[in-house]
N, C-alpha and C positions, 0 to 999 in steps of 0.2 A: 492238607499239611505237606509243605514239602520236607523230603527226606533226604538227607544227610548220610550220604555212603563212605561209612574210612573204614583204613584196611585197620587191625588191629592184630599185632605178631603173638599169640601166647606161647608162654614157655611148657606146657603141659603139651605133648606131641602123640601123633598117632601111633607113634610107634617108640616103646619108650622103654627105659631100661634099669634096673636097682642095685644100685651097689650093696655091697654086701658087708660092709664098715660103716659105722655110723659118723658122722660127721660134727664134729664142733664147730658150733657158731657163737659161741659167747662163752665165756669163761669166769668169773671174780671169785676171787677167796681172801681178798680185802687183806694179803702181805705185803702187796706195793700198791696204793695209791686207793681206789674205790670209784669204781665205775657208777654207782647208785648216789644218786642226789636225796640228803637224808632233808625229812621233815619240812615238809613241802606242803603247804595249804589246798592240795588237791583235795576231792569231797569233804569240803567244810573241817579238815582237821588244823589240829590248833598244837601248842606245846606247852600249855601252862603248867600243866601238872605231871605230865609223862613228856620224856621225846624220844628219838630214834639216837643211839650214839653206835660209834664204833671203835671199840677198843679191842686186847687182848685179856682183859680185867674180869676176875672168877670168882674174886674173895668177896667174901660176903660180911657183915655183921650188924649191925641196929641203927635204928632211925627216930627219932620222936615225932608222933602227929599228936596236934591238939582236937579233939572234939568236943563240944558244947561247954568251952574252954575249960575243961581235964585234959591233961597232957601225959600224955601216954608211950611207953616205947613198944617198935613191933619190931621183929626179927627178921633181918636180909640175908635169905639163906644163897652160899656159896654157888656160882653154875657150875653144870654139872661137864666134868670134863667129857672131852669130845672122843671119840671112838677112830679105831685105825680106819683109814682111809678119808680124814679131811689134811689137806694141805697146813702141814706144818704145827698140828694137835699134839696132844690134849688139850692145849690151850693156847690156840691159834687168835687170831684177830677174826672177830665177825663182829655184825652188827645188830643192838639189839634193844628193845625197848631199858630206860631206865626212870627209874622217879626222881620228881625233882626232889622233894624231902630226904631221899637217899642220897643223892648227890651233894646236896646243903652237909649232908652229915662225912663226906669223903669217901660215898661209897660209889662207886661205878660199876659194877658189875649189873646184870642182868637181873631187875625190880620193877615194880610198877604200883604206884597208890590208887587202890580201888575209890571206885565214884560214891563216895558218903556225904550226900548233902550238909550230914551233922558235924564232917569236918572242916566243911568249905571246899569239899573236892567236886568238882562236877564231873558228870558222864563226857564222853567226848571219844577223838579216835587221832591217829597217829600216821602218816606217809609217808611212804618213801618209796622211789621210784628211779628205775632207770636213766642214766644222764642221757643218752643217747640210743636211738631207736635202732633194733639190728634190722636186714633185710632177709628174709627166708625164698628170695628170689631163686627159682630154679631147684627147690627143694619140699619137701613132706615131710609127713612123719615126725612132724616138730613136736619136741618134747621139752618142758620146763622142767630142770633138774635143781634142788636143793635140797641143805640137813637143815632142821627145824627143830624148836623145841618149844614147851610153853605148858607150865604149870596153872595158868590160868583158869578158873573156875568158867560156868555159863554165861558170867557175866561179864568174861574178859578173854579174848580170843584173836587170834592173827587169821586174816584174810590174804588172798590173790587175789590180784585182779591184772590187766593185758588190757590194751589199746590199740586200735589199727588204723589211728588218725593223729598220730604223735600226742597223744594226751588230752584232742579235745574230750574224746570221749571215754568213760572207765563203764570194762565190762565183768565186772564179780564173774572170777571162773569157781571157786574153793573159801571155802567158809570154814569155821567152828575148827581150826587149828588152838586146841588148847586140852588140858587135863593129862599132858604127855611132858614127864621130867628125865626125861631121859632124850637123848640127842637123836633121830628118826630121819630117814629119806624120802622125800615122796619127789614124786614124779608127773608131773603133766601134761596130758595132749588134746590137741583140739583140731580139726580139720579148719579152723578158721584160721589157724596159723600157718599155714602152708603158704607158699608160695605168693607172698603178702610182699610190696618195696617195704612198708613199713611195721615192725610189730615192737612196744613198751610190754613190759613187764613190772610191776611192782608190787608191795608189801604194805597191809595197813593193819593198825592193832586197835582195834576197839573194845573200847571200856565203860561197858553201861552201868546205871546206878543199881546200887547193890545196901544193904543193909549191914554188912561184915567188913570191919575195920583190920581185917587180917587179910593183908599181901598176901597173895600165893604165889610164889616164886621159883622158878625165872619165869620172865614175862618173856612174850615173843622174842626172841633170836634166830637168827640167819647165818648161813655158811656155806661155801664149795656150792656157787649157784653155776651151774648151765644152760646150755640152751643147744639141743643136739637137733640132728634130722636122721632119721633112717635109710629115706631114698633119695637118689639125686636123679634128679630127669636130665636123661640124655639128649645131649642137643645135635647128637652127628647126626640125624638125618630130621632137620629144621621143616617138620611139616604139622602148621598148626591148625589144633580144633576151627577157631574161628579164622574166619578169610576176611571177613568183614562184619563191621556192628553198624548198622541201619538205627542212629537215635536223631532228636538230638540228646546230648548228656549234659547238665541235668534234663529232664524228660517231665512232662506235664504226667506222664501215667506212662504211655504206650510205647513199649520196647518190642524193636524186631532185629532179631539178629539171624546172622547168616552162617551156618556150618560151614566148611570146607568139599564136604562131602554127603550122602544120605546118609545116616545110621538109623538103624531099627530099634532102637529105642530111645529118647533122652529125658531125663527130668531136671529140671532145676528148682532147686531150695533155696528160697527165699528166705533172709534172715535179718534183723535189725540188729541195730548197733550194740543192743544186749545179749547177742546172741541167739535169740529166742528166733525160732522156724516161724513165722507167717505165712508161707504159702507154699506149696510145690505145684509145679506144672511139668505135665504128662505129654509128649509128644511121641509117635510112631512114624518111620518110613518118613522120614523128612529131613529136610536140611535148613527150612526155611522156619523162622520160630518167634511167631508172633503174641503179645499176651501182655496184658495189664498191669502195669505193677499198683499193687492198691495199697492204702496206708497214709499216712501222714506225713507231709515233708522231712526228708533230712537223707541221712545215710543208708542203704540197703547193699548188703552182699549178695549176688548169685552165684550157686555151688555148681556148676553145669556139668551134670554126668553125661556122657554118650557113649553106648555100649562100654567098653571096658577105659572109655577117657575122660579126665577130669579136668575142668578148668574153675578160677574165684576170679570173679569179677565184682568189682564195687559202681555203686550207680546210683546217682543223688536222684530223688525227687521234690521239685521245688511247686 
């Protein structure tokens, strides 16, 4: 097989340095305009009976559903005001699941119609996602910052999920957001999201079938989302891990890549598009780093630690 020698620049250096301020890479709190593209057919979700809106709307009050044609009214309780430190609260503009029967009825605020096949409601799930993909280039420590709320029972709950292929592919980082009426921070990190050209972020609300014709209320809502880093790699002294990658990319299986230098230890962590570890390999006293990649066509991450340096590298096998 001949082999294909290119130089390849990384931004992860031997010699490297942390600032001591965190850094904002994204910012939305949805008072001017709305960076997130609501209610998007990504994983099979749909908007017939729930969708993603975004308003400032918190008042609450009733709705009628019909099941096994009795018609019924159920109560749209008020959302719950927002806490010091969102942009522009108590009752700011976010975004947030609502029902269509509440909305038929003028109600906008934060609802959602559980999946009762005896009402004509089916189970199903809700999207919404980033307009445009940020870069985490030259940076760590990435963190997903949002307030969240979501009174939703087991059978109704808001998800994360993140992409590092502008949205071919969704990878579930955060599940089972719900049974919480009150307005809550959470915060996310992943070493997959480091120093990435490309990383999506988004929101999906799924609503399985349930037997209880009572909304629990509010349904998922979103607010004051970010996206920080901790480190920023110094780039004054430009001396990268790798000197050269030895493929070709895509690669039937067999990756050799070339260090810069020997280091006395390195391993790389092998990972799929879900995040999920497949494989580490183990090398000593070497520079030179030959090995298999195994698995199934498509997309694979290498995590490449060497002694105290890190590099992510993406690498198709076809």
């Amino acid at each position: 097989m001949k082999k294909v020698n290119l130089v390849f620049v990384a931004l992860l250096l031997a010699n490297f340095g942390i600032s001591q301020t965190s850094t904002t890479l994204f910012t939305e709190t949805f008072e001017s305009g709305n960076k997130f593209t609501l209610n998007t057919s990504d994983l099979n979700a749909s908007t017939t009976d729930n969708i993603w809106q975004m308003n400032n709307t918190y008042t609450g009050g009733s709705a009628s559903i019909t099941c096994v044609g009795v018609t019924q009214t159920i109560p749209i309780a008020n959302t719950p005001a927002q806490p010091t430190g969102i942009t522009s609260g108590p009752s700011s503009n976010y975004i947030h699941i609502s029902a269509q029967l509440a909305i038929n009825a003028g109600i906008n605020c934060s609802s959602y119609a559980p999946a009762v096949s005896l009402c004509g409601i089916a189970g199903g799930s809700n999207f919404s996602k980033m307009t445009s993909s940020i870069s985490t280039t030259g940076y760590s420590g990435i963190k997903f910052n949002f307030w969240w709320v979501c009174a939703g029972s087991n059978d109704a709950f808001g998800e994360v999920y993140y992409s590092l292929d502008n949205g071919s592919n969704w990878v579930s980082k955060q599940t089972s957001y719900n049974n919480t009426s009150t307005w809550t921070q959470a915060s996310l990190s992943d070493t997959a999201w480091d120093n990435q050209s490309s990383v999506l972020f988004a929101f999906r609300f799924v609503n399985n079938t349930t037997t209880s014709t009572a909304a629990a209320v509010p349904a998922f809502s979103i607010d004051e989302i970010t996206v920080t880093a901790d480190t920023t790699l110094n780039i004054a002294n430009n001396k990268p891990i790798i000197s050269s990658v030895v493929h070709p990319n895509p690669t039937n299986g067999n990756v050799n890549l070339i260090l810069n230098k020997t280091y006395k230890a390195v391993k790389i962590y092998i990972s799929d598009v879900t995040g999920k570890t497949i494989d580490v390999k183990h090398f000593k006293n070497t520079k030179d780093l030959s090995f298999i990649l195994r698995g199934t066509p498509g997309l694979y991450f290498l995590n490449i630690e060497a002694d105290a340096e890190r590099l992510n590298y993406k690498m198709v096998k076809k």
